[in-house]
py3Dmol code that shows the C-alpha trace and the ligand (Angstrom):
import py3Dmol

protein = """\
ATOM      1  CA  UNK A   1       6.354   7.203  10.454  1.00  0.00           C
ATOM      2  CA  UNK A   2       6.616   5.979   7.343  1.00  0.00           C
ATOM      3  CA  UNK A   3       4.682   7.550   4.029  1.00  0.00           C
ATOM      4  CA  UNK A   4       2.582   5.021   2.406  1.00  0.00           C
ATOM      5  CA  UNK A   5       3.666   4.579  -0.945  1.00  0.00           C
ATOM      6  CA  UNK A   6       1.139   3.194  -3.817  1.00  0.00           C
ATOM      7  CA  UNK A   7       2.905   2.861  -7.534  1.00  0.00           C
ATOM      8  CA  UNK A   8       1.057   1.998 -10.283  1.00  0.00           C
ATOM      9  CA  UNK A   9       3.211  -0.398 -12.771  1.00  0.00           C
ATOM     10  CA  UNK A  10       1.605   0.082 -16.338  1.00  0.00           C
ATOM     11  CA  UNK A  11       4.095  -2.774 -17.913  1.00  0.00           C
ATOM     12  CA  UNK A  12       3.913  -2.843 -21.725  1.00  0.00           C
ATOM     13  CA  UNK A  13       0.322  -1.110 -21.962  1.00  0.00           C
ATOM     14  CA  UNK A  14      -1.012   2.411 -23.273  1.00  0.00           C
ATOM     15  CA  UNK A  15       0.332   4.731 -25.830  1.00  0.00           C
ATOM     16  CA  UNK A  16       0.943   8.710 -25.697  1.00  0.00           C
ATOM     17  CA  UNK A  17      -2.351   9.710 -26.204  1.00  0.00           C
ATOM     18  CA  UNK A  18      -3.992   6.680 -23.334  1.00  0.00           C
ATOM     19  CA  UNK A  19      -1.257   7.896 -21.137  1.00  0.00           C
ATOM     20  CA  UNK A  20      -2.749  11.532 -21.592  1.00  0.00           C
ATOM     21  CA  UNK A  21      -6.069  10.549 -21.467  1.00  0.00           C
ATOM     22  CA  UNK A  22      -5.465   8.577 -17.741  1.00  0.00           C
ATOM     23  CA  UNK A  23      -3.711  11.326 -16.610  1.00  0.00           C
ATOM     24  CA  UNK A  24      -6.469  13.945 -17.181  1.00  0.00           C
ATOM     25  CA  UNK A  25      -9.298  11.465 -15.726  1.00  0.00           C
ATOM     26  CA  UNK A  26      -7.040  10.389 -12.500  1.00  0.00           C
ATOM     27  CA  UNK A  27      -5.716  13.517 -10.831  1.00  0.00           C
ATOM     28  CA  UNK A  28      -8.947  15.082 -10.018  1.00  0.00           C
ATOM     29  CA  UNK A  29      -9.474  11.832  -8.273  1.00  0.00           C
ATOM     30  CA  UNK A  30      -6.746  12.158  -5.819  1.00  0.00           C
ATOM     31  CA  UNK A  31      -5.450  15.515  -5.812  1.00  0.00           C
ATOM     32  CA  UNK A  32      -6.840  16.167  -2.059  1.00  0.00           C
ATOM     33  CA  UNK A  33      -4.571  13.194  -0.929  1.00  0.00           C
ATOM     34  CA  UNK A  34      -1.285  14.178   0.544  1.00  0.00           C
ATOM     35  CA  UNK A  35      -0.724  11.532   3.480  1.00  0.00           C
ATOM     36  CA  UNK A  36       0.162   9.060   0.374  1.00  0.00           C
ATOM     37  CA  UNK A  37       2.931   9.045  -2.396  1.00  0.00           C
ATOM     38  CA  UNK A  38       1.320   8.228  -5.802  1.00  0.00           C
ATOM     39  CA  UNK A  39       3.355   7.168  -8.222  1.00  0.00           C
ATOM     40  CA  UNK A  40       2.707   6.434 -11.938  1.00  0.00           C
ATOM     41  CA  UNK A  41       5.224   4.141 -14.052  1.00  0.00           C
ATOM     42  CA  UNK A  42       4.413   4.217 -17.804  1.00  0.00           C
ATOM     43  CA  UNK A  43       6.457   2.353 -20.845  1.00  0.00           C
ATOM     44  CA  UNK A  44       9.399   4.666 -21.623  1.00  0.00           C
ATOM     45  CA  UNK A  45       7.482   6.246 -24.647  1.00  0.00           C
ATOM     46  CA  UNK A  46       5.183   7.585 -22.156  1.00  0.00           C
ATOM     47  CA  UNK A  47       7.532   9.330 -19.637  1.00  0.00           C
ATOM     48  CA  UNK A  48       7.663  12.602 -21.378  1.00  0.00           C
ATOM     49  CA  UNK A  49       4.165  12.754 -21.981  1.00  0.00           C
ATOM     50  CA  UNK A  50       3.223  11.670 -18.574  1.00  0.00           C
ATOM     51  CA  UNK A  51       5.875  14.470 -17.085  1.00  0.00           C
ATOM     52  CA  UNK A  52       4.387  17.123 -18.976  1.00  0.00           C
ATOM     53  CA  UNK A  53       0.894  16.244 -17.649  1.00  0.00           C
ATOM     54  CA  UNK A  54       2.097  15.502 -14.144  1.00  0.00           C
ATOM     55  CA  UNK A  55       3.530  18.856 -13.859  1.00  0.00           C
ATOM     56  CA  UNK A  56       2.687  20.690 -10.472  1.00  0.00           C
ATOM     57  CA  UNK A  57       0.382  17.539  -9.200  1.00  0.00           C
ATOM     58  CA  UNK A  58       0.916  15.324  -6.395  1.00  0.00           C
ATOM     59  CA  UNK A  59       1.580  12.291  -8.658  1.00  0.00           C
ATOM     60  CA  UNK A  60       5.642  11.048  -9.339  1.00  0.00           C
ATOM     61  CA  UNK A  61       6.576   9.489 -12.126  1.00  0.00           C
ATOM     62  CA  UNK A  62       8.664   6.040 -12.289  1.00  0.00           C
ATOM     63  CA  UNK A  63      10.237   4.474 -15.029  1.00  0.00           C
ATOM     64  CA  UNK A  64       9.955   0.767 -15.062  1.00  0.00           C
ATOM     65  CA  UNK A  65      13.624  -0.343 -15.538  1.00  0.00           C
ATOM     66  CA  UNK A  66      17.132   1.299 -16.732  1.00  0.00           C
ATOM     67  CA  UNK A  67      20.399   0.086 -17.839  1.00  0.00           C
ATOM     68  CA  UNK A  68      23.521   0.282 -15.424  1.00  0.00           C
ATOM     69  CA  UNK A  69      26.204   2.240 -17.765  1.00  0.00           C
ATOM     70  CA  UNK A  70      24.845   6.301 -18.271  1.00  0.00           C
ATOM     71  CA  UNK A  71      25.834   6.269 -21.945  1.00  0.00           C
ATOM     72  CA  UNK A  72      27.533   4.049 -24.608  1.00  0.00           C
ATOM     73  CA  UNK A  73      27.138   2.374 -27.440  1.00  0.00           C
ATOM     74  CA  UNK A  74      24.234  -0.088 -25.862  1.00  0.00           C
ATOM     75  CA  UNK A  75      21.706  -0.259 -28.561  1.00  0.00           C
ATOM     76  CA  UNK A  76      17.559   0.139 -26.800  1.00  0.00           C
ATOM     77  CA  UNK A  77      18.872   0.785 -23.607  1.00  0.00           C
ATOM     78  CA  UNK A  78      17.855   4.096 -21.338  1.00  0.00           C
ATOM     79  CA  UNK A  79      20.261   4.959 -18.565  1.00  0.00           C
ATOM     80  CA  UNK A  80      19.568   6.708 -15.082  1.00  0.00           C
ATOM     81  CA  UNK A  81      20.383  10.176 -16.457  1.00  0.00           C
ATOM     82  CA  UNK A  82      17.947   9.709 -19.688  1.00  0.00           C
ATOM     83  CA  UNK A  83      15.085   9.138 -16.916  1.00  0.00           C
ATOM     84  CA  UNK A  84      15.808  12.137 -14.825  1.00  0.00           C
ATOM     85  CA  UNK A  85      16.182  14.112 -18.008  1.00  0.00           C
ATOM     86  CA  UNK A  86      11.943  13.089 -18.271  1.00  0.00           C
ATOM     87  CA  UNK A  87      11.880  14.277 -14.577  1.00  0.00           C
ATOM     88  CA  UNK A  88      11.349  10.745 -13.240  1.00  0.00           C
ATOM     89  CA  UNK A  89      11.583  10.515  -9.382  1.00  0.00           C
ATOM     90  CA  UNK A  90      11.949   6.701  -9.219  1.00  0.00           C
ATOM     91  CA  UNK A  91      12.860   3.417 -11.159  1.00  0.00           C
ATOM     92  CA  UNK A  92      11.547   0.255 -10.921  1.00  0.00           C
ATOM     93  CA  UNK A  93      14.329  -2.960 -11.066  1.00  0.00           C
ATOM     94  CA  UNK A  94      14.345  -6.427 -10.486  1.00  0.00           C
ATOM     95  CA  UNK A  95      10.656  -7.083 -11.673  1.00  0.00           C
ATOM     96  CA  UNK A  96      10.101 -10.987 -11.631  1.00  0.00           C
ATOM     97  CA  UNK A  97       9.076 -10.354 -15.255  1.00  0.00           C
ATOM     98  CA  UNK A  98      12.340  -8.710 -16.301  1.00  0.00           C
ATOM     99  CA  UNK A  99      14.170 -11.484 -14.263  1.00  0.00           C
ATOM    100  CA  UNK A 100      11.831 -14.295 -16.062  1.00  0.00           C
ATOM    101  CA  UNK A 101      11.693 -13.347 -19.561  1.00  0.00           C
ATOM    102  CA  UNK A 102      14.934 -11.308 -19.660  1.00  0.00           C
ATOM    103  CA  UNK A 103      17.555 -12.891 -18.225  1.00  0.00           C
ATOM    104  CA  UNK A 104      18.169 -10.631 -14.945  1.00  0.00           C
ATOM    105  CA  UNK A 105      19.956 -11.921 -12.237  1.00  0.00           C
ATOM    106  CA  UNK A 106      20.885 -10.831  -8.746  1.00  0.00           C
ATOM    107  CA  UNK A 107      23.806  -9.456  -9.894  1.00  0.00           C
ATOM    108  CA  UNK A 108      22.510  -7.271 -13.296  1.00  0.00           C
ATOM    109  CA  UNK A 109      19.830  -5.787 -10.533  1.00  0.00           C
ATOM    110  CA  UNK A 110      22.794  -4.776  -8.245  1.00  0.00           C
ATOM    111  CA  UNK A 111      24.684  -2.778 -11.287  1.00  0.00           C
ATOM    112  CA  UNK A 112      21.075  -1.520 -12.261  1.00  0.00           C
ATOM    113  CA  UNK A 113      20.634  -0.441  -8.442  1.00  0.00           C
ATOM    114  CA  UNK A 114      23.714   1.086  -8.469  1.00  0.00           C
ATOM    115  CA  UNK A 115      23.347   2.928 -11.148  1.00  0.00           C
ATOM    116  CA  UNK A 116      20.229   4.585 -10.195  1.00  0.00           C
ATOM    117  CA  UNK A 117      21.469   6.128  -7.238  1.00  0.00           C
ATOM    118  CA  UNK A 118      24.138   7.345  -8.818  1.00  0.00           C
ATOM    119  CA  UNK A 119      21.645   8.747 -11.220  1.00  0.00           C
ATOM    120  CA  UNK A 120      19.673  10.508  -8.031  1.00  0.00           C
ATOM    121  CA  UNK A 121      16.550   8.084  -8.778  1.00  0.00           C
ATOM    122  CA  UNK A 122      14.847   6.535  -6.024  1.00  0.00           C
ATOM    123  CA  UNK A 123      14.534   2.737  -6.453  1.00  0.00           C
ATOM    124  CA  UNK A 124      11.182   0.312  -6.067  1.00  0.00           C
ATOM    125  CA  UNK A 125      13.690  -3.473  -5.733  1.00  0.00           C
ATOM    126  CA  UNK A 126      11.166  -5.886  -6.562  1.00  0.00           C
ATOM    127  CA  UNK A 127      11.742  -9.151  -4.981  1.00  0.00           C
ATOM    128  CA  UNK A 128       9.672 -12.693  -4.777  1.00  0.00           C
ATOM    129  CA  UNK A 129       9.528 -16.265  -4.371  1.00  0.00           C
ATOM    130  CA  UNK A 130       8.184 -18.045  -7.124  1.00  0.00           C
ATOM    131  CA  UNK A 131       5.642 -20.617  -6.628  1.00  0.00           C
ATOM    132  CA  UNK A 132       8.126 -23.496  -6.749  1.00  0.00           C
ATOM    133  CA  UNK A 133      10.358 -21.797  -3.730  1.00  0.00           C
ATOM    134  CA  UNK A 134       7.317 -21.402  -1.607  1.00  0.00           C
ATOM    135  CA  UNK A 135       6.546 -25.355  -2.469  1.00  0.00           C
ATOM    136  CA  UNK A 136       9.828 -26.057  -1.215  1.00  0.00           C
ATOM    137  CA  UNK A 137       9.945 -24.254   1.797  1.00  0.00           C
ATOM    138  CA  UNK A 138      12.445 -21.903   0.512  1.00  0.00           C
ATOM    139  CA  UNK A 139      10.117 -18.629   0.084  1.00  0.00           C
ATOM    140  CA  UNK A 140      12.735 -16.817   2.832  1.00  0.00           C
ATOM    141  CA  UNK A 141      16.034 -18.245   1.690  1.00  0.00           C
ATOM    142  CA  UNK A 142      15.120 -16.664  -1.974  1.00  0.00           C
ATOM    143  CA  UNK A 143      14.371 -13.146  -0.258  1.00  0.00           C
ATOM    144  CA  UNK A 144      17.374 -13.247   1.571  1.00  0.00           C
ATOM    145  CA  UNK A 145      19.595 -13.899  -1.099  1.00  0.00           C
ATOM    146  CA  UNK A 146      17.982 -11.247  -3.480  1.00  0.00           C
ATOM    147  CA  UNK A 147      18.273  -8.749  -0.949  1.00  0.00           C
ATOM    148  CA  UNK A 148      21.567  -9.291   0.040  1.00  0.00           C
ATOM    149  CA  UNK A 149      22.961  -9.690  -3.688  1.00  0.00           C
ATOM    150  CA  UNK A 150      20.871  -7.074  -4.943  1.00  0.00           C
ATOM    151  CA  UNK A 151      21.898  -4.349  -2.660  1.00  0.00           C
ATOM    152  CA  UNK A 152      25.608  -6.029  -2.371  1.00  0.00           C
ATOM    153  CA  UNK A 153      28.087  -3.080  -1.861  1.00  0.00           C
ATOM    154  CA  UNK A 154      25.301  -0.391  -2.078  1.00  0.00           C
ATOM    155  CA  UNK A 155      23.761   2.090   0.520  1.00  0.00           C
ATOM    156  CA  UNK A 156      19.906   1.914   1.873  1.00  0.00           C
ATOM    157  CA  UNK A 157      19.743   5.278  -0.367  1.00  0.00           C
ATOM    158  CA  UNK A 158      16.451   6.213  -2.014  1.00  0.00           C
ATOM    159  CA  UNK A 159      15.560   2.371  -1.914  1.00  0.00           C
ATOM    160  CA  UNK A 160      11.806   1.369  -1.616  1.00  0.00           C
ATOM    161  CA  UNK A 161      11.452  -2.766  -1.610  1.00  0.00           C
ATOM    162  CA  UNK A 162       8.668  -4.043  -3.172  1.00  0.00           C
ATOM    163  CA  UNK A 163       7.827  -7.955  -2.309  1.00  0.00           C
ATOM    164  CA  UNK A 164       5.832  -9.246  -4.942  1.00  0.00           C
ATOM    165  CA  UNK A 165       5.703 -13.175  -4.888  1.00  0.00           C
ATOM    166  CA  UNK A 166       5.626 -14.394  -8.252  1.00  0.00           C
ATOM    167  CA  UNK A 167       2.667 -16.577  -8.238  1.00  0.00           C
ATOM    168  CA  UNK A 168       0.419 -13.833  -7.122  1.00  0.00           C
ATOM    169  CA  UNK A 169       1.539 -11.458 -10.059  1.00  0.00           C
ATOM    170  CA  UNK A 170      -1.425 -11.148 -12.770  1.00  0.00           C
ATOM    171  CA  UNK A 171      -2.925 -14.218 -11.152  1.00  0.00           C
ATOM    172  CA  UNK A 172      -5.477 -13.062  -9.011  1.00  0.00           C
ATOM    173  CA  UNK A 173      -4.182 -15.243  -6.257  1.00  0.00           C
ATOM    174  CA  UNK A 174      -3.277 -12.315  -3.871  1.00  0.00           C
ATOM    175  CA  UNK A 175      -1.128 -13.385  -0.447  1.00  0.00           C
ATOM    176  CA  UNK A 176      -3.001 -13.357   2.207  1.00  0.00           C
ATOM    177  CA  UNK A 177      -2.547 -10.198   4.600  1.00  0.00           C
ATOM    178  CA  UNK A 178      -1.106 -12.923   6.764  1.00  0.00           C
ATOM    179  CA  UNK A 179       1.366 -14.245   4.215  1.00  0.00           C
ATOM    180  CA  UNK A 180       2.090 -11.193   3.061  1.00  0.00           C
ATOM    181  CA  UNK A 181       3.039  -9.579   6.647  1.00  0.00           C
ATOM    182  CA  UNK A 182       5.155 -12.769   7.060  1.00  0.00           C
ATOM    183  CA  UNK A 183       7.194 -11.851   3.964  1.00  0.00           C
ATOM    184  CA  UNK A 184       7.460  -8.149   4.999  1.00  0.00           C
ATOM    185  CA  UNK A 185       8.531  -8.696   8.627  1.00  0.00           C
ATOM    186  CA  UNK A 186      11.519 -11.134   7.630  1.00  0.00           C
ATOM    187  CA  UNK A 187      12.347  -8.384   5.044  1.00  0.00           C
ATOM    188  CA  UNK A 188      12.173  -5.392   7.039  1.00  0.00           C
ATOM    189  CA  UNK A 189      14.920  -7.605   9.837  1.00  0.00           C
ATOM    190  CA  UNK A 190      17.482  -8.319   6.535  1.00  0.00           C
ATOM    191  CA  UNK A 191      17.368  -4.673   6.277  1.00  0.00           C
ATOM    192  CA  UNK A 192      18.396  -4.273   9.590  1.00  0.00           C
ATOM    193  CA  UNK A 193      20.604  -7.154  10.282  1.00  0.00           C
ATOM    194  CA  UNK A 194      22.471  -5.228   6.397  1.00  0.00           C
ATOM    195  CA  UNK A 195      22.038  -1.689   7.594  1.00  0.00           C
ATOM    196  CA  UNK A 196      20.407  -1.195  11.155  1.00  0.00           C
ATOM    197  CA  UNK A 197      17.807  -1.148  12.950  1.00  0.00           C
ATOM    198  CA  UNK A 198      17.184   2.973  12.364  1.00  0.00           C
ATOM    199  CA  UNK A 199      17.101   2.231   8.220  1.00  0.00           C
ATOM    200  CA  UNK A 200      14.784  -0.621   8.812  1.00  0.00           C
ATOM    201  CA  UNK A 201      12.476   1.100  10.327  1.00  0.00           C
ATOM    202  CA  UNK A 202      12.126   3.924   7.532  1.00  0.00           C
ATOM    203  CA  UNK A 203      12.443   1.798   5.098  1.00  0.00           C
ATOM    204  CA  UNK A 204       8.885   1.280   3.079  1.00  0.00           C
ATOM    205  CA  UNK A 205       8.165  -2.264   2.163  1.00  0.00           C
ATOM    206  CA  UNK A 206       5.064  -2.604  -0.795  1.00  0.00           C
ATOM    207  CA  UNK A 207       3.404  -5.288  -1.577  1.00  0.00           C
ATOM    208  CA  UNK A 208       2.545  -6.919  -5.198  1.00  0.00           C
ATOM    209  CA  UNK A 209       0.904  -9.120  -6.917  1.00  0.00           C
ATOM    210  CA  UNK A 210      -2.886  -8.857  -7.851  1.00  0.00           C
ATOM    211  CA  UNK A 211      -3.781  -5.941  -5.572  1.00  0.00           C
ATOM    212  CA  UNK A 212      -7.409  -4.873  -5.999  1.00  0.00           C
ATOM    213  CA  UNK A 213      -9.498  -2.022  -4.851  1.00  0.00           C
ATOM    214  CA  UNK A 214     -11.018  -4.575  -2.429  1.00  0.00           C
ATOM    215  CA  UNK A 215      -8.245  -6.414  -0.761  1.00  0.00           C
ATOM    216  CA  UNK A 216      -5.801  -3.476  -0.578  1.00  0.00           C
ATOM    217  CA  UNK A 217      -7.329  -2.132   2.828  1.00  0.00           C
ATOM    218  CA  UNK A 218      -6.768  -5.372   4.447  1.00  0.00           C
ATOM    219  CA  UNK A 219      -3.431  -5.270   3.016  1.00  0.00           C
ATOM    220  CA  UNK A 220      -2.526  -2.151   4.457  1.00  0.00           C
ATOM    221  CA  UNK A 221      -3.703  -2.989   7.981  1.00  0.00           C
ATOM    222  CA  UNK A 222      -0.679  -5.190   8.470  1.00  0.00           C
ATOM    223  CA  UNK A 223       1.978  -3.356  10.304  1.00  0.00           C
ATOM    224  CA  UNK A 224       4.927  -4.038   8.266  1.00  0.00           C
ATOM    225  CA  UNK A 225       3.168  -3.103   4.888  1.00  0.00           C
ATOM    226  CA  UNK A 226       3.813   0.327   3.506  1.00  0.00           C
ATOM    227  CA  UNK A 227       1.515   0.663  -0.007  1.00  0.00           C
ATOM    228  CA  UNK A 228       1.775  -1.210  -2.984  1.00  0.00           C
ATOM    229  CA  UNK A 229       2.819  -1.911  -6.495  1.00  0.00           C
ATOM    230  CA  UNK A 230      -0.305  -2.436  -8.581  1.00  0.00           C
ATOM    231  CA  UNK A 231      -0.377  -3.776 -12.238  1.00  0.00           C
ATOM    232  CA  UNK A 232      -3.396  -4.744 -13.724  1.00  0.00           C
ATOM    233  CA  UNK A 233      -6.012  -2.414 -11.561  1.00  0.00           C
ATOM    234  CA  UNK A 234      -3.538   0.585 -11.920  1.00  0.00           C
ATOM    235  CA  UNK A 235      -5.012   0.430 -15.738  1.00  0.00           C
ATOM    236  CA  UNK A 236      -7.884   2.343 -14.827  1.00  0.00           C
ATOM    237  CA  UNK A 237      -8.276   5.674 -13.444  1.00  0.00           C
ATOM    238  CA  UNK A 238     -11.099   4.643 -11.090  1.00  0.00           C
ATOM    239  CA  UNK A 239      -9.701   1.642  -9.640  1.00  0.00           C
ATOM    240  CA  UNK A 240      -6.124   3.158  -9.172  1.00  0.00           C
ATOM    241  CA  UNK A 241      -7.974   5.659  -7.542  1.00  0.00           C
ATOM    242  CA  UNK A 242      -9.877   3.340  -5.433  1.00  0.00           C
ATOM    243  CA  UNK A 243      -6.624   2.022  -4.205  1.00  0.00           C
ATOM    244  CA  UNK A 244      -4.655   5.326  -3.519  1.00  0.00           C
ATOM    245  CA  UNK A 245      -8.087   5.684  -1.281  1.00  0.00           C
ATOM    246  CA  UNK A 246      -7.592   2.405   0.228  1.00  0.00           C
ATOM    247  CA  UNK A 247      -8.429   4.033   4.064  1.00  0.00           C
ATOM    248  CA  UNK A 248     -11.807   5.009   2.520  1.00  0.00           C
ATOM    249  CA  UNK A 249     -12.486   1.607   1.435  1.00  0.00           C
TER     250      UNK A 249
END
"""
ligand_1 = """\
9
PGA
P -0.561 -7.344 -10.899
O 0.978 -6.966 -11.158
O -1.109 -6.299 -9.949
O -1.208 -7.305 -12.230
O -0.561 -8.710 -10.272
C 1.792 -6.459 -10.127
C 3.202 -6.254 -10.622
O 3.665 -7.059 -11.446
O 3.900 -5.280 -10.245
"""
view = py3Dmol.view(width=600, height=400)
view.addModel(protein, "pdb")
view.setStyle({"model": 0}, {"cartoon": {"style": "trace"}})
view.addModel(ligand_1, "xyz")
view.setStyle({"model": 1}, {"stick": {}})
view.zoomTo()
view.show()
């Protein structure tokens, strides 16, 4: 069986001290739960911070991107061995909004992939149609190629996928549990057509885009969904919570 997996995505929002101050309110909130993996991914500012409050607890901690070289004269970058160094367990790459606003491609995702399992770091591979593809009848022909050029040359190791369809990020407009299982199914066959049919079937797929304390349990009924990566309600201790408690829902 696979573990559910629900990661909260904080994107460019809180400092040190809101990072604390989350932190404190949320783990009392979930600290009975141990049939789910909770994960937490705060700017880089807030890693150490967040480590030395997530200490001992049943929360991980994820950084939200990395660069693909481990050291070097590469001026704001942090490499995979920087993020372990904070004692983060996973990194998230390919984000539509590192692919839209900063220039990422298939191929920069692949080195950035690469890197992190050299580094040890589990991955959360964000992939997802934008609008436009899913217009044009191309929503699968996009996943395909990002999963096949993003994990070009690479093993299944420590990789978590995360389809998040572009239009439903910070929109509101979730997927339907239908569209979304649609999505998931196709991805969870790539995986095994790539790496077989054993890795496919532990491999967790999340969902993203607009997840809410009130859709996620409908969400998570669908067979091929495995938890989620949540941006806007992950802001909030109560709401995350709500959603790491999505079979109480
Ligand atoms: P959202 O973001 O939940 O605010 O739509 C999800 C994501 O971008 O990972």
């Amino acid at each position: 069986m696979r573990t559910p997996l629900i990661a909260a995505n904080w994107k460019m929002h809180k400092t040190t001290a809101q990072t604390r101050e989350f932190i404190m309110e949320f783990l009392p909130l979930v600290k009975d739960l141990s049939d789910v993996e909770i994960v937490i991914a705060p700017p880089f500012t807030s890693l150490a911070v967040a480590a030395k409050f997530l200490k001992g607890s049943n929360v991980k901690l994820a950084a939200q991107d990395l660069f693909w070289e481990d050291e070097g004269a590469y001026t704001g970058e942090i490499s995979g061995p920087m993020l372990k160094d904070v004692e983060c367990s996973y990194v998230i790459v390919g984000h539509s909004e590192r692919r839209q606003y900063f220039a990422e491609t298939d191929e920069t995702v692949n080195r950035k992939i690469g890197a992190a399992q050299r580094s040890g770091l589990g991955v959360i591979f964000c992939i997802g149609e934008t609008l436009q593809e899913r217009e044009d009848g191309r929503t699968l022909d996009v996943l395909k190629r990002q999963l096949t050029e993003g994990l070009r040359d690479l093993s299944p190791d420590g990789i978590v996928i995360a389809y998040e369809p572009v239009w439903a990020i910070g929109t509101g407009r979730t997927a339907t549990p239908e569209q979304a299982q649609e999505a998931h199914s196709f991805i969870r066959q790539q995986i095994s057509e790539m790496y077989g049919q054993g890795v496919a079937e532990g491999m967790r797929i999340l969902y993203g885009g607009s997840v809410k304390p009130d859709n996620i349990s409908a969400l998570m009924r669908m067979p091929d969904l495995d938890g989620a990566l949540v941006g806007g309600a992950s802001l909030k201790p109560d709401s995350f919570a709500k959603i790491v408690r999505y079979r109480e829902v």
